[in-house]
Short mmCIF file of the C-alpha atoms (twelve columns), coordinates in Angstrom:
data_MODEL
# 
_entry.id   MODEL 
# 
loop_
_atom_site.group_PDB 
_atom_site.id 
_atom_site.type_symbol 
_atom_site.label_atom_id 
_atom_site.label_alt_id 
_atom_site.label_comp_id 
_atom_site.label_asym_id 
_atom_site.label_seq_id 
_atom_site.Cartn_x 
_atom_site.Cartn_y 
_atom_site.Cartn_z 
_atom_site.pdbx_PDB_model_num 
ATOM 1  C CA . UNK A 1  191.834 55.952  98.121 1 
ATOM 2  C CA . UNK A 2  195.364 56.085  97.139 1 
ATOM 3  C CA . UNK A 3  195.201 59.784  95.858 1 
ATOM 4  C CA . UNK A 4  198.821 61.907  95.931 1 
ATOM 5  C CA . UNK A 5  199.386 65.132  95.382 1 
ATOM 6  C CA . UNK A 6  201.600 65.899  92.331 1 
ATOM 7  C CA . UNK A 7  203.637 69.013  91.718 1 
ATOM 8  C CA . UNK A 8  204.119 70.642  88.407 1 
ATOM 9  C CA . UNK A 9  207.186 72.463  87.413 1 
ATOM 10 C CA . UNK A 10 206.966 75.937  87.231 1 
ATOM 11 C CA . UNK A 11 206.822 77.225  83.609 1 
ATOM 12 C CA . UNK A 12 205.698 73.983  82.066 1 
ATOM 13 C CA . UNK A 13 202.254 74.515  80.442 1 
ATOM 14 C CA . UNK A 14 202.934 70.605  79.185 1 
ATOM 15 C CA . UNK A 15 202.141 69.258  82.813 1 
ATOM 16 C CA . UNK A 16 198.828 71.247  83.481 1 
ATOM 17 C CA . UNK A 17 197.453 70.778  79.755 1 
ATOM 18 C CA . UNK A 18 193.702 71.526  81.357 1 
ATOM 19 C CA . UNK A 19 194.319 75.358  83.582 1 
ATOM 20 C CA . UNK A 20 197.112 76.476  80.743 1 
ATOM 21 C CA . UNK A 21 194.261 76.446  77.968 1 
ATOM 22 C CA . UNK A 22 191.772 78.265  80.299 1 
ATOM 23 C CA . UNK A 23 194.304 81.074  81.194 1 
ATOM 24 C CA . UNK A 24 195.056 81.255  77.458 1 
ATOM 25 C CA . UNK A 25 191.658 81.417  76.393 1 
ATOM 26 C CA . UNK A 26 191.384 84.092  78.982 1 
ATOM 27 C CA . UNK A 27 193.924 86.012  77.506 1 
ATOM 28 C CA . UNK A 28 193.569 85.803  74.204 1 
ATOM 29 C CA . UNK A 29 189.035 86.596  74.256 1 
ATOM 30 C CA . UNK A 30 189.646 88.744  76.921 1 
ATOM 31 C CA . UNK A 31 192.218 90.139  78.818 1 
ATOM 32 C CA . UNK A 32 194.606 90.803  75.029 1 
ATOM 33 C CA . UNK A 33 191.085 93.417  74.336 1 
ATOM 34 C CA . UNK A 34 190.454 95.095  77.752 1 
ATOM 35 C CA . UNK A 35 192.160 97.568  79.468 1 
ATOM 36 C CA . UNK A 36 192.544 97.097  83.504 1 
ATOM 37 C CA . UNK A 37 192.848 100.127 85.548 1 
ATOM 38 C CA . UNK A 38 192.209 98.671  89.104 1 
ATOM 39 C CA . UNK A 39 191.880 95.252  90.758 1 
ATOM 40 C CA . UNK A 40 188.306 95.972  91.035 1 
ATOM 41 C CA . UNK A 41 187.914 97.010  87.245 1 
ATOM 42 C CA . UNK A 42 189.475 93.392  87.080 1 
ATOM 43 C CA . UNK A 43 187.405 91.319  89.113 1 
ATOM 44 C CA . UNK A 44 184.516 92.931  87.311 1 
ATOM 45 C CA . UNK A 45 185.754 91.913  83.929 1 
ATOM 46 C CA . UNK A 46 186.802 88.213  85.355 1 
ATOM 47 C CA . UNK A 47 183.193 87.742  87.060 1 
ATOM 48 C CA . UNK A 48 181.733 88.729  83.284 1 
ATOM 49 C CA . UNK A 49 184.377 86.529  81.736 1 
ATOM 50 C CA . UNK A 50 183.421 83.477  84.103 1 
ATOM 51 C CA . UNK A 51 179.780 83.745  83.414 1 
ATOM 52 C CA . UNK A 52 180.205 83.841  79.737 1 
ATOM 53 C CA . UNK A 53 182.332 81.171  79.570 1 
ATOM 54 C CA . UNK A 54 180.315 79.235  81.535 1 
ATOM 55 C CA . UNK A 55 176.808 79.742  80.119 1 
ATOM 56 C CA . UNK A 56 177.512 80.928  76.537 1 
ATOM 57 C CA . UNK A 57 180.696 80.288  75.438 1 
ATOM 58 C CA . UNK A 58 181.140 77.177  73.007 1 
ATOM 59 C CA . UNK A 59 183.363 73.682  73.745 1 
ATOM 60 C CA . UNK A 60 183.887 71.938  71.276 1 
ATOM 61 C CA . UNK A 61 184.615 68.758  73.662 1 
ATOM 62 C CA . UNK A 62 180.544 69.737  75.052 1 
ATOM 63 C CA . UNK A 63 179.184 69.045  71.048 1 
ATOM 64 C CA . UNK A 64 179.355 72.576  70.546 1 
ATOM 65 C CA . UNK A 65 177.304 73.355  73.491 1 
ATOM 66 C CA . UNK A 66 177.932 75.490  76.663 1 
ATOM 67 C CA . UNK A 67 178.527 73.975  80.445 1 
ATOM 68 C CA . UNK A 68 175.511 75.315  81.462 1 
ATOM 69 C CA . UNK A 69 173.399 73.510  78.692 1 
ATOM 70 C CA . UNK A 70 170.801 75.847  77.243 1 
ATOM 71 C CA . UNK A 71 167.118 75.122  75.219 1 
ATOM 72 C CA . UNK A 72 166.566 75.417  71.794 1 
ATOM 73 C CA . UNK A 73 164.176 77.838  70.726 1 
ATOM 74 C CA . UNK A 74 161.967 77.437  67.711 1 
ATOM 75 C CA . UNK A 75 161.569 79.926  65.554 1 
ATOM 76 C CA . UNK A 76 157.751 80.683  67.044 1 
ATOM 77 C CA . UNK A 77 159.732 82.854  70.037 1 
ATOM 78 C CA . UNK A 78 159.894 85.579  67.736 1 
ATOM 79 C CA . UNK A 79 163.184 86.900  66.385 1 
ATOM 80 C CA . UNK A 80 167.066 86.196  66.710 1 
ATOM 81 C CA . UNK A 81 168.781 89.545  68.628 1 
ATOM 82 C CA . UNK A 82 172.041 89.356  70.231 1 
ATOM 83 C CA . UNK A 83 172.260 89.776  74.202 1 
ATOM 84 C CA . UNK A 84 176.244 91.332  74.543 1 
ATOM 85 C CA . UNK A 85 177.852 89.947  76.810 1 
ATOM 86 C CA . UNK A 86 181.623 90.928  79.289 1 
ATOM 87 C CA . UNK A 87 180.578 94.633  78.321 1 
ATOM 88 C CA . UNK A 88 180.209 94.123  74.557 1 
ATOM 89 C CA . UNK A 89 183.267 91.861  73.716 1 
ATOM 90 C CA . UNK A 90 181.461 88.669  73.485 1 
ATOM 91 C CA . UNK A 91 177.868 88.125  72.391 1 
ATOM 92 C CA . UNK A 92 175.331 85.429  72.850 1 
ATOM 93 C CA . UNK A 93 172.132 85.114  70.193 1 
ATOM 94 C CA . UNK A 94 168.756 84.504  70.945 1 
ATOM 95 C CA . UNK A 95 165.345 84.154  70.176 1 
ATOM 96 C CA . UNK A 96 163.023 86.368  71.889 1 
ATOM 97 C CA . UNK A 97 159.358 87.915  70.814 1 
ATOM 98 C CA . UNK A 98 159.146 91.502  69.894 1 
# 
């Protein structure tokens, strides 16, 4: 197939344009907000992160829309609350009857 394996140089963001702007948006919605105590208190925060950011969060590149794509709801569900999300830091809104 003609693939090869190409190696970045350390400290050069430049070369791996695509996992530097995930480990910045980690940082700066997350990690800058949170303090870790523990590698478990960590994995617990990442697992939240990873699930918001893949089934709420926003990309522009996605029309606005999340990875996981999600319904619409009409307004007939009942009213908009908000559902908070990586314990309170991030929130997603939705439609849901009283």
């Amino acid at each position: 197939m003609g693939i090869r394996e190409v190696l970045t140089a350390p400290r050069s963001p430049w070369q791996n344009a695509h996992a530097e702007r995930f480990i910045g948006s980690l940082r700066r919605e997350c990690l800058d907000h949170i303090i870790i105590f523990n590698e478990s208190s960590l994995r617990r925060i990442l697992k939240a992160y990873f699930e918001y950011y893949e089934h709420s969060r926003t990309h522009l590149a996605l029309e606005k829309d999340a990875p996981a794509s999600r319904a619409v709801h009409s307004p007939a569900l009942g009213g908009v609350i908000e559902v908070p999300q990586v314990g309170g830091l991030h929130h997603r809104y939705e439609r849901r009857a009283a």
